[in-house]
N, C-alpha and C positions, 0 to 999 in steps of 0.2 A: 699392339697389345699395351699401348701406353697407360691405357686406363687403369689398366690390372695392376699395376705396380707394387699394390699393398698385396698384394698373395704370389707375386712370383718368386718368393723364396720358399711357398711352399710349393709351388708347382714345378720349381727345382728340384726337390727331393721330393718327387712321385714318379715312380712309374706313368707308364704311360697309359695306362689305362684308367689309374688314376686324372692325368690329365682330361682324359675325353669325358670324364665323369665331370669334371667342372665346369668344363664348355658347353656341355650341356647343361646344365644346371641355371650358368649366364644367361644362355640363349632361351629359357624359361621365360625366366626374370626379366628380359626384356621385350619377352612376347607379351607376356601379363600386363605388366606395367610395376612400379613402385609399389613397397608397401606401405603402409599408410605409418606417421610417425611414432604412433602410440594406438594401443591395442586396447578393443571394448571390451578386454576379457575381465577386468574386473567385476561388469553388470553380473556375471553366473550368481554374485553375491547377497544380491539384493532383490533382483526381482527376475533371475531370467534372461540368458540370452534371447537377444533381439532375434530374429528371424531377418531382417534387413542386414545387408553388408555395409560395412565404415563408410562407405562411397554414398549408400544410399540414405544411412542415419546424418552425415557431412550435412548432405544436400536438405534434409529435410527440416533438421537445425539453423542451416542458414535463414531457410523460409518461416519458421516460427518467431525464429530473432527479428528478421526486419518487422515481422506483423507485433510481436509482442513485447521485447526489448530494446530494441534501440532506441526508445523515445527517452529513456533514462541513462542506458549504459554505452548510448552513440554505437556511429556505424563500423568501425572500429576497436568496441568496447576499451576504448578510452575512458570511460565512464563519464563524458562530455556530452552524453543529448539534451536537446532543448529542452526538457525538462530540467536537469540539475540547477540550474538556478533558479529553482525550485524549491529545490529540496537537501534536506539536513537533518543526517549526514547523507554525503556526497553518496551516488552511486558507484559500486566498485570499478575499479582500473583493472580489468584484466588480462594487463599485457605485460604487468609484472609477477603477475600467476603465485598473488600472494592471496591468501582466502585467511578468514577467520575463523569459521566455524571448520574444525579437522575431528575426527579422531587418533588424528596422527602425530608424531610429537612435534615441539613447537620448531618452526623452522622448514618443517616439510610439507611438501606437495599435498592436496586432501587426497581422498581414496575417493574413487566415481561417489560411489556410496554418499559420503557428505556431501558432495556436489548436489544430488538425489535429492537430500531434506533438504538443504537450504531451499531448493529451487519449488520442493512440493507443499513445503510449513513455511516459506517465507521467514521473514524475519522479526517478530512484534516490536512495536516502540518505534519503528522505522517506515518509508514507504513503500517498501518489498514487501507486494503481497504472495499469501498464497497460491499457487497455482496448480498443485493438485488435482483440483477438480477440473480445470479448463484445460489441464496435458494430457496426451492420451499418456502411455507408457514409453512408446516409439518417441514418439514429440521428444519429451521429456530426456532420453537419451540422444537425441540427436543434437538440443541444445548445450547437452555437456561439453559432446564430441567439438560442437560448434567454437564455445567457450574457450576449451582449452587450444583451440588453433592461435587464440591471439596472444599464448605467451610460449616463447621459445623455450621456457622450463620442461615442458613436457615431452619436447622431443628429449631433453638430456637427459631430464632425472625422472625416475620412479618414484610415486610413492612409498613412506615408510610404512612397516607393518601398524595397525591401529594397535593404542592403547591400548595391554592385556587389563581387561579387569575381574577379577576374582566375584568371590561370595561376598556383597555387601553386609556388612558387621551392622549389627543394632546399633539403635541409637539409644543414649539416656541421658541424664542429667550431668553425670560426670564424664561423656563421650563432647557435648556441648560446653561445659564447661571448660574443659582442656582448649577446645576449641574458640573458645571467646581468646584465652590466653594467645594462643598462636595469632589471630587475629590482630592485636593488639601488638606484638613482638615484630609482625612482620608489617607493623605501622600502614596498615590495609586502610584504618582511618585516615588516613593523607589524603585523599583522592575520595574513597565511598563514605567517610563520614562517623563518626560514632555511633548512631543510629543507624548505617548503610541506609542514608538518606539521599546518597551522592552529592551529598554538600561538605565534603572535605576541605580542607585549608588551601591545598590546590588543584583541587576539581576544574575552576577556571581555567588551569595554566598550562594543559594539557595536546596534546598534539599527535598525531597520527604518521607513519612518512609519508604520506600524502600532502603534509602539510596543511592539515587541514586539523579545527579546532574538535576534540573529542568532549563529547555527550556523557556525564556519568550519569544513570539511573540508578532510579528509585529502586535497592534490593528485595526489599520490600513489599513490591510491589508484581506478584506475579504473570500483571498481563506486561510488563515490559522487556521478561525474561526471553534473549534472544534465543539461547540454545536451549532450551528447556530450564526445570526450577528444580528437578527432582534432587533427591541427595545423588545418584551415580550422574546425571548430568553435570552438578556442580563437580564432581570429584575431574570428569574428563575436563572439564574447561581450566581449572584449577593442577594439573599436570599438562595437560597442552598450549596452556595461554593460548592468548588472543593475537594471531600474527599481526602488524603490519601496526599497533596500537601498545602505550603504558602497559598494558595487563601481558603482565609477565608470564612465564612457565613457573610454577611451583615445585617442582618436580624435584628438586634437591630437597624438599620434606620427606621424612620417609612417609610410608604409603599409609599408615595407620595418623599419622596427623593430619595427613591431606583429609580424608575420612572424617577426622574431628575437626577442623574446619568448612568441611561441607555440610556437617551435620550443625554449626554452629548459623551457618549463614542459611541454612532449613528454617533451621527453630525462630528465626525473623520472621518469614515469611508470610504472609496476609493471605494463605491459600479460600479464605472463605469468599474475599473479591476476586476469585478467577471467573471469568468468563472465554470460554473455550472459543476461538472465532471461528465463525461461521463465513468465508467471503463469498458466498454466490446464494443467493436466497431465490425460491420461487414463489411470487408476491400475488396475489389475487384481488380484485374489484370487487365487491359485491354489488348487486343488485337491489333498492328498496324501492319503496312506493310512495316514502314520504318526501315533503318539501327538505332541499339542502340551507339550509343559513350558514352563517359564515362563523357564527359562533362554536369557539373551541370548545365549550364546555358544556354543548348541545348533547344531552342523554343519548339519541340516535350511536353516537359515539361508542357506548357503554357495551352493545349486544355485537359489534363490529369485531370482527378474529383482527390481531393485530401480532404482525412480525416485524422480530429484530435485526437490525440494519448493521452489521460490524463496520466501523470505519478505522482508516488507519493518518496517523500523522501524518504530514508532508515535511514537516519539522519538529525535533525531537523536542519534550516537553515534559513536566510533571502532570500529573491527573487531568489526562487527556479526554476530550469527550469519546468516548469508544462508541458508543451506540446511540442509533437513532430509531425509535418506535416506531413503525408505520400502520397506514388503515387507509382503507380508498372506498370510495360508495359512488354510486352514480343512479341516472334516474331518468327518466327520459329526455328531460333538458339537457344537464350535464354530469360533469363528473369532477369527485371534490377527491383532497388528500387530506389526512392530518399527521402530519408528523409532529412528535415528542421527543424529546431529550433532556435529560437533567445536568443544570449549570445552576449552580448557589449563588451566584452573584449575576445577576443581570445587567448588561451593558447597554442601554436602550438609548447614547446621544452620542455624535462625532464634531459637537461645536466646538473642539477643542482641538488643534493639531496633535495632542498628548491622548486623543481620546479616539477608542474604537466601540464600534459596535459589534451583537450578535448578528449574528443573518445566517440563512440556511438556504439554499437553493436544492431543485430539483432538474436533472440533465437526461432530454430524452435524446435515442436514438433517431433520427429519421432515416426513409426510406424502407424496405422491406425486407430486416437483415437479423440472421440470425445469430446469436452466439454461441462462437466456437464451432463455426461452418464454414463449410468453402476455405478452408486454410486460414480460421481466425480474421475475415473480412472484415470483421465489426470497426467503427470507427473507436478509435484509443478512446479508454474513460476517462483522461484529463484532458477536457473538452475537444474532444475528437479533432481529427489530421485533415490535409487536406483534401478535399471533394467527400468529406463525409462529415457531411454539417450535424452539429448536434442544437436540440433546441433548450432551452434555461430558462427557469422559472428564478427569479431570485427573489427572497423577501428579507428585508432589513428592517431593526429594530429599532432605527432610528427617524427612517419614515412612519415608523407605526408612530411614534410617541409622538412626531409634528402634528400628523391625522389628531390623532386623540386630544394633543393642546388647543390647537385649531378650533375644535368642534366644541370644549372649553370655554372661549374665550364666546364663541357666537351665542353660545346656550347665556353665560353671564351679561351678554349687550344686546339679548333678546334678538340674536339675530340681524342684529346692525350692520352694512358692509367695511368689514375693518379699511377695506383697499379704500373709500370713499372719506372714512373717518382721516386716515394718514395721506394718503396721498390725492386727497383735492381729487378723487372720480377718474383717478389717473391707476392702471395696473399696475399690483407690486409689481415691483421691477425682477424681485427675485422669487417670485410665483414664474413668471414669465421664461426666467432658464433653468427652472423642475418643473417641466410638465407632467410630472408621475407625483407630484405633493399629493393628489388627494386617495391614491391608492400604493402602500405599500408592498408593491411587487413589480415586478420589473422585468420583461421579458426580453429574450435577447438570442443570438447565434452565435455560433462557434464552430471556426472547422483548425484550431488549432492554436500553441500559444501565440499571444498577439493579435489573436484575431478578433476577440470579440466585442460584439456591435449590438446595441440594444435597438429591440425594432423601431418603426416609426409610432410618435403618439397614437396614429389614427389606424394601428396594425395591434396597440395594447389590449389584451381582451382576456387579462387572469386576475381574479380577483383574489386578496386574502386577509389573511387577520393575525394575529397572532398575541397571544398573552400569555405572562407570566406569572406562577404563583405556585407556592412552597417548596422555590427551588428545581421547577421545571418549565421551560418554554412547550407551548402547544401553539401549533402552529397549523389553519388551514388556509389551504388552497383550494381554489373552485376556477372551472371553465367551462365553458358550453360544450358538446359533445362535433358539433358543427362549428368550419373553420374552412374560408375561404383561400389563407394565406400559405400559401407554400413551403414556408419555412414556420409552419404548426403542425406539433404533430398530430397526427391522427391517430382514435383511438380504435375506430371499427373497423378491426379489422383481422384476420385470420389466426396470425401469428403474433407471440407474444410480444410485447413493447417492451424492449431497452431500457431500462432507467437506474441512474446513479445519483449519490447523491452528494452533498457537501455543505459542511456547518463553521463559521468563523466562532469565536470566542475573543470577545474583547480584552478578556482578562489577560490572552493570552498576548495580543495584538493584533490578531490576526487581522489579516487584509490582503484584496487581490489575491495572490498564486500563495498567498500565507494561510494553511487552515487545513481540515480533517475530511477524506474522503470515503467513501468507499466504490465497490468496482461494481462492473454494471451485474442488476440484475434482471429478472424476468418478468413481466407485469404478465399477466394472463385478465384481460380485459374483456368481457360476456359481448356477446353480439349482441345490440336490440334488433326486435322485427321490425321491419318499414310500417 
């Protein structure tokens, strides 16, 4: 009876029939098995008990994690997968079962519920996308369940009850004005700025315990708002702080000045630049009858239905590209894309060590795979894992302008061989190690970081173009529809085509694994007849 130790002073003062009542009880408990650490009764709150038991939400959470998170959050959820150096800010560490987004007050556990949004709305400004649309409801709880295994918080402690919050109070001029004051009292400009531009005096100087360097945004700015922008979102954020980071609890304001600084840091707000993100698009090819040319400014263009592409940071930033245009057409030969996006400054050269370019590429899926099938098989949308090769189209801005110099110089020497003028009938030397100088796109593979491998010269067969003008890049792509190389994808064929996509900004730096993506989505490509 060693084990029992902790209850034999009550099994001392019981009767005996009491005893047998507890033996039995044991002898339950040990037929069943363990209960599980922590209970999914929270879910009744938000969407519905699961129909699945903890054993079988565990197990199905583990399975969505390996296919869906741990390329970012590690196997672990150390917040160490091969992507994090990557990425900024850092993926969460969830083995210290510290979260940010709560309705709970600051210090404590979230309630499933927050677990819920963060994981269905993602997070904007960051590269936590949405996932909503790609979890079932199950999924979705079973990744919590899964989650919370890696911090020993939650076998101890419980969640605190969520923020009560009342009748939100109007807002007016002297509601926002009280509010500027408080602002300014509780020296908020330090850090977000006099403008909440997050250019405070020590915005740089910032730090998480993570140890890691914190990002202030643009307040401003409401597509960078992590927990929502409304006046009661600011009020919980603004009473719960931000665990684990500077952004304090407020909560020793009374409740009617929290109020007037939520409403103060409203009245900022640029809500007419919201754009709601859309992360999973389903994209279509049309079919014409006319010749493709390569030109972006080609009318054909104009009658094309065109959808928008949400992308998200890989690394935190001000006036971040969010969206990329798209439009596809094809035709018996082939099949062309034109993507758009607006950047006010064009980056078009890299002869500078100090200097980047634009560039945008296009990421197919290969093989015959669906998304969000078969347990999320899809290869990862940062350039897919291993044995599930993705294919890349890349075009850059700085090949385009060599092309365009190039062809320049030949039109002004009537066509004269410069390599014979300069080097004595002898090949540039540096023609000779870019063999893609004379077409600005770049075809390549990928089954995972590190891996990728541009094809052979005599395998390149994507043509493109791309120009700039009043503050927008237009950028097309064209390829034969016909492709003998294994690692191309193919377009005819039953099931929709995989494709993600991905844009640098020189302004920004971007470069290699530096730059904005978005996650895959649907191509639905027309069959032609033979």
């Amino acid at each position: 009876m060693k084990n029992f130790t902790l209850y034999q002073h009550r099994a001392l003062e019981s009767v005996n029939k009491k005893k047998y009542i507890f033996f039995f009880f044991i002898l339950v408990a040990l037929i069943i098995g363990p209960l599980p650490a922590y209970s999914h009764s929270q879910h009744g709150n938000d969407s519905g008990n699961s129909p699945k038991s903890e054993k079988d939400l565990l197990r199905l959470g583990a399975t969505v994690y390996k296919h869906m998170c741990v390329f970012c959050h590690g196997q672990d959820g150390n917040g160490g997968g091969k992507a994090m150096a990557y990425l900024y800010p850092w993926p969460r560490d969830f083995r210290k079962g510290v979260f940010k987004y709560r309705t709970t007050p600051f210090g404590s556990l979230p309630q499933d519920k927050d677990i819920y949004r963060t994981i269905t709305r993602g997070i904007p400004g960051t590269s936590m996308p949405a996932w909503g649309g790609a979890l079932s409801e199950d999924e979705t709880w079973g990744v919590i369940e899964y989650i919370k295994s890696f911090s020993k918080r939650f076998e101890k402690e419980k969640p605190k009850e969520a923020i009560v919050i009342g009748a939100v109070p109007e807002t007016n001029e002297e509601s926002i004005k009280r509010g500027q004051g408080i602002y300014q009292e509780m020296k908020c400009s330090r850090c977000h700025g006099t403008d909440l531009k997050g250019d405070g005096p020590i915005a740089d100087e910032l730090y998480d315990i993570w140890d890691h360097r914190v990002f202030i945004y643009d307040l401003t700015d409401p597509n960078t708002f992590k927990f929502g922008f409304s006046r009661k979102d600011l009020f919980v954020i603004l009473t719960s702080g931000i665990d684990g980071t500077p952004m304090k609890s407020y909560n020793h304001l009374k409740e009617d000045e929290r109020w007037d600084l939520a409403s103060f840091i409203e009245s900022k707000i640029n809500k007419e630049v919201h754009k709601p993100a859309k992360y999973e698009t389903d994209l279509k090819t049309h079919v014409i009858d006319e010749e493709i040319d390569m030109d972006p400014g080609n009318p054909l263009w104009d009658s094309i239905e065109a959808k928008n592409i949400h992308t998200i940071p890989l690394n935190a930033r001000r006036d971040p590209i969010d969206e990329i245009q798209f439009q596809s057409v094809m035709n018996d030969e082939g099949i062309a894309f034109r993507l758009q996006w607006e950047d006010p400054q064009p980056d078009r050269t890299s002869s500078r060590h100090q200097d980047f370019k634009d560039a945008i590429a296009m990421q197919f899926a290969l093989g015959d795979v669906l998304l969000h099938q078969h347990g999320h098989n899809e290869p990862f949308f940062g350039m897919g894992n291993r044995n599930k090769v993705v294919n890349i189209w890349q075009w850059r801005a700085d090949w385009q302008t060599e092309i365009e110099t190039k062809e320049k110089l030949e039109y002004a020497t009537k066509g004269l061989d410069l390599d014979t003028m300069i080097f004595g009938g002898e090949v540039n030397p540096v023609d000779s190690l870019n063999p893609f100088r004379d077409v600005p796109v770049e075809e390549l593979n990928a089954e995972g970081f590190g891996t990728l491998t541009p094809q052979p010269q005599t395998k390149q067969n994507v043509l493109g173009k791309g120009v700039w003008k009043e503050g927008k890049w237009s950028v097309v792509f064209f390829r034969t529809l016909d492709t003998i190389n294994k690692w191309d994808i193919r377009f005819q064929r039953e099931i929709p085509v995989l494709i993600a996509f991905a844009v640098w900004d020189g302004k920004h730096q971007d470069r290699n694994g530096r730059k904005v993506i978005s996650m895959w989505q649907r191509l639905k490509v027309p069959q032609l007849a033979n």
